[in-house]
N, C-alpha and C positions, 0 to 999 in steps of 0.2 A: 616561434617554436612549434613543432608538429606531436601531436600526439594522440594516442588512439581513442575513436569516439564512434557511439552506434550513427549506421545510418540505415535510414527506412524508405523501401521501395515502396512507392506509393501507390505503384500498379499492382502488385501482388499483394498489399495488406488489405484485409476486407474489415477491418475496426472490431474484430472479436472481440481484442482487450486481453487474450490471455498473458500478453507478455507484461501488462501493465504492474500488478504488484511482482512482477519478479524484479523490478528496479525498485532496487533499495535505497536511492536517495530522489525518489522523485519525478523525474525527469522525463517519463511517459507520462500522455494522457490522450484516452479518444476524444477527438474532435472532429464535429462535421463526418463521421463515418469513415477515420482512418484514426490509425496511432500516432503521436506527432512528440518529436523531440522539443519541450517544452524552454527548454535550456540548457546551454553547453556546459554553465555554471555547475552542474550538478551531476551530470555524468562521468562517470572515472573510468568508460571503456574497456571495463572488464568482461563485459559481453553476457553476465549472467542471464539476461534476459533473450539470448538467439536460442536457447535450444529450446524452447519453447513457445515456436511460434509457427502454428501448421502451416503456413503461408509460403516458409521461408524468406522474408517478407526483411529479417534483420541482419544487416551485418556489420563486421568493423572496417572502418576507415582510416587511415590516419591519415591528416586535415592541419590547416593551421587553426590551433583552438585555443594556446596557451603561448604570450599570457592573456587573461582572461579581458577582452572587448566588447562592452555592451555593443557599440554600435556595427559592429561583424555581425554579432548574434542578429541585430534587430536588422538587418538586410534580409536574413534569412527566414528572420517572424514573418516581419508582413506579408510575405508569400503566400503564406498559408490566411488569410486574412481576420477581420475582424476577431473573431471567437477565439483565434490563436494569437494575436495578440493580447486580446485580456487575460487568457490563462497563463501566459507570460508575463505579466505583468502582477499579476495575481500571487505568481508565484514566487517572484521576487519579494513581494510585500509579506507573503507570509512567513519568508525564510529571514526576513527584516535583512535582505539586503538593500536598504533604502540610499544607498549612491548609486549604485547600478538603477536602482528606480528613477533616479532625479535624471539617469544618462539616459536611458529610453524616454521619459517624456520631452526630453530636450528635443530627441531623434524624432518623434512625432511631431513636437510643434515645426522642426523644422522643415519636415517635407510633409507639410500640413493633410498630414492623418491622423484622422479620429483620435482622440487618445477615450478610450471608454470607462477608466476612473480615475478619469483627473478629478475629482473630490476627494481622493487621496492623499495627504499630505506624504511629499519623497522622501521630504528626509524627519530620521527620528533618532533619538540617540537610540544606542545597540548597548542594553541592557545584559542581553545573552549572548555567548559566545559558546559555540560547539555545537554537539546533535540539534539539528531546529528542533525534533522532538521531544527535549527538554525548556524550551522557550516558554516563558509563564504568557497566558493570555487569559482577557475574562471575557467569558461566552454569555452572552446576551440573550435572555430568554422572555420572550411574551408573556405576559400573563392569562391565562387558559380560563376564559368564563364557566368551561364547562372541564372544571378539574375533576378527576376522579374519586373516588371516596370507594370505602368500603375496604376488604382486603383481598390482595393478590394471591392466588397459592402460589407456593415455592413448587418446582418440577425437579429441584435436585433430586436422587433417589440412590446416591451412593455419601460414600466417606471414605478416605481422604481423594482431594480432587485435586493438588498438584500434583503434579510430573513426576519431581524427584520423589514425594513419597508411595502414588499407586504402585500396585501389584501388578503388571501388564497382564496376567493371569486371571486376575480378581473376577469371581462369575460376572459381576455387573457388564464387564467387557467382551463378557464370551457371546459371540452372535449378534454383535448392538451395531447400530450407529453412530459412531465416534464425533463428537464436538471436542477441536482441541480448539481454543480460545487464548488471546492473548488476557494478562489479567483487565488490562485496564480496558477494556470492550464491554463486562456485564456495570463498571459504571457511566460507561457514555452512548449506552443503546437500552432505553428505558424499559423497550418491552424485549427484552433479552431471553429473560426465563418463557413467557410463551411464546417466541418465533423461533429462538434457535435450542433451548434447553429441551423441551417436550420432547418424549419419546425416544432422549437419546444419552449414552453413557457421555460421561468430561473427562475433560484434562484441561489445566488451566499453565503456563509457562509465560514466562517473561523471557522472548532472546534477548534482548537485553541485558539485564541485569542478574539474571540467572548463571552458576557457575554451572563447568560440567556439562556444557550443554551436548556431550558426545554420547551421554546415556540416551537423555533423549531421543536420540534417533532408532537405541538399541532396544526402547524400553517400544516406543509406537511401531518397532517392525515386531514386538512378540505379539503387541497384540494384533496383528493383524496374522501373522503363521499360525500362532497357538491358541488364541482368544476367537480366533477367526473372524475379526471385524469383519464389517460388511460395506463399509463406507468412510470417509472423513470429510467433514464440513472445517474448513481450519478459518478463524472471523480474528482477523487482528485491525487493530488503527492504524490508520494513516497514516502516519509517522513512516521517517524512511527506513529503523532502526526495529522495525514488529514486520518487515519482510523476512526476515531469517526462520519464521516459524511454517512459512509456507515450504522453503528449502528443505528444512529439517521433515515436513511429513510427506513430503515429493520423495527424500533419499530413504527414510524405513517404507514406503513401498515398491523402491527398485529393491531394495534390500533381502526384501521379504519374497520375490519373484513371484506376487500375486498382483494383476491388474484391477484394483480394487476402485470405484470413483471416487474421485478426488476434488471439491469445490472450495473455491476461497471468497470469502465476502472480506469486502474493507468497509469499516464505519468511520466517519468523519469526526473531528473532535466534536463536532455539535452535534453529534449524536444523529446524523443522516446514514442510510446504505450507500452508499458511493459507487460501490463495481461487486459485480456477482462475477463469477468467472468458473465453468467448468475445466480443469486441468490436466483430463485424460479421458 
């Protein structure tokens, strides 16, 4: 069966990354100095991610992709070699699609390449079912000889800090910095309050699980006409499901018809910076 799926010229992408979080299930990642479809499992062709790529670098295909073939996909992995296999693989593991993982290692050992975690066990029972971003995992953390002490200042410098309740007007906003943040980033990016809080007004939003989310758009295009923001830094996780917050601060500033800049950081569940990305 054919159906429609991105495809990436590899001579016009120069690996900027900007189109990376606009896919919302995943399925981008730079590798080796290009963008690289990580998996077909995870793309649904909707294309959100072409207008956003100075390159013009993306477009759609329609392919035979469904139904869905590890060992199609992994014809197409190896190409791109090593590093894009593992992130392939990697990916699969983290979406606990672990039959698809047991069929790629199969595919490897059979045309005897590399398999780079095979210390992996493939198969596991599937606990979770739905958004990977709701998939329970326990993150593993060192223990820090040289743990901190003392106390942190707080950098908040307003009230109220979600979405639905500020004032898009509220002086705090008038002239500032804008950090919109997803909520769950100030608990999995330690030093939060001084990298990204300092010097700058909030808004905090869950796409997700947030109703209404059409205010939002109406409420970050005042303050950018009326408050006269001067910037947005938008920081959500990695999850495929905290893309929506980039969308939403991308459409209140066409909205607004001010070219104002625009930065998105992704934090990983364990708490790493993953991709910094300028967006206009």
């Amino acid at each position: 069966m054919k159906r429609k799926i991105i495809k990436i010229d590899e001579d016009k992408c120069d690996g900027c990354g900007v189109c990376v979080p606009e896919c919302h299930e995943g399925a981008l990642q730079v590798i080796d100095g290009k963008v690289r479809l990580i998996s077909d499992l995870f793309c649904d062709g909707l294309g959100a991610c072409i207008g956003h790529c100075p390159q013009d670098a993306l477009k759609i295909e329609e392919r035979e992709a469904e139904p869905y073939d590890e060992n199609k996909v992994m014809d197409y992995i190896v190409k791109g070699g090593p590093n894009v296999i593992k992130a392939h693989l990697e990916h699969l593991r983290d979406h606990e699609e672990f039959e698809y993982l047991k069929e790629a290692f199969i595919y490897l050992e059979a045309k005897g390449i590399h398999n780079p975690i095979k210390d992996v066990k493939p198969i596991a029972p599937k606990h979770h079912q739905g958004c990977p971003g709701s998939a329970s995992r326990v993150i593993e953390k060192k223990n820090d000889e040289n743990e901190e002490t003392g106390k942190r200042q707080s950098q908040l410098t307003q009230w109220p800090i979600q979405l639905h309740l500020v004032p898009p007007t509220a002086p705090y906003y008038k002239n500032s910095d804008l950090l919109l943040a997803a909520d769950c980033v100030a608990f999995s990016y330690g030093d939060f309050h001084k990298d990204f809080m300092k010097d700058k007004s909030l808004a905090i939003a869950c796409p997700k699980l947030d109703s209404n989310k059409e205010i939002y758009v109406e409420k970050i295009t005042s303050m950018i006409s009326d408050a006269n923001v001067k910037s947005i830094t938008v920081v959500i996780m990695q999850v495929p499901c905290c893309g929506g917050l980039i969308q939403i601060a991308k459409q209140a500033v066409i909205d607004s018809g001010k070219n104002i800049p625009v930065e998105a950081v992704v934090i990983g569940v364990n708490g790493d910076i993953l991709q910094k990305a300028k967006l206009n």
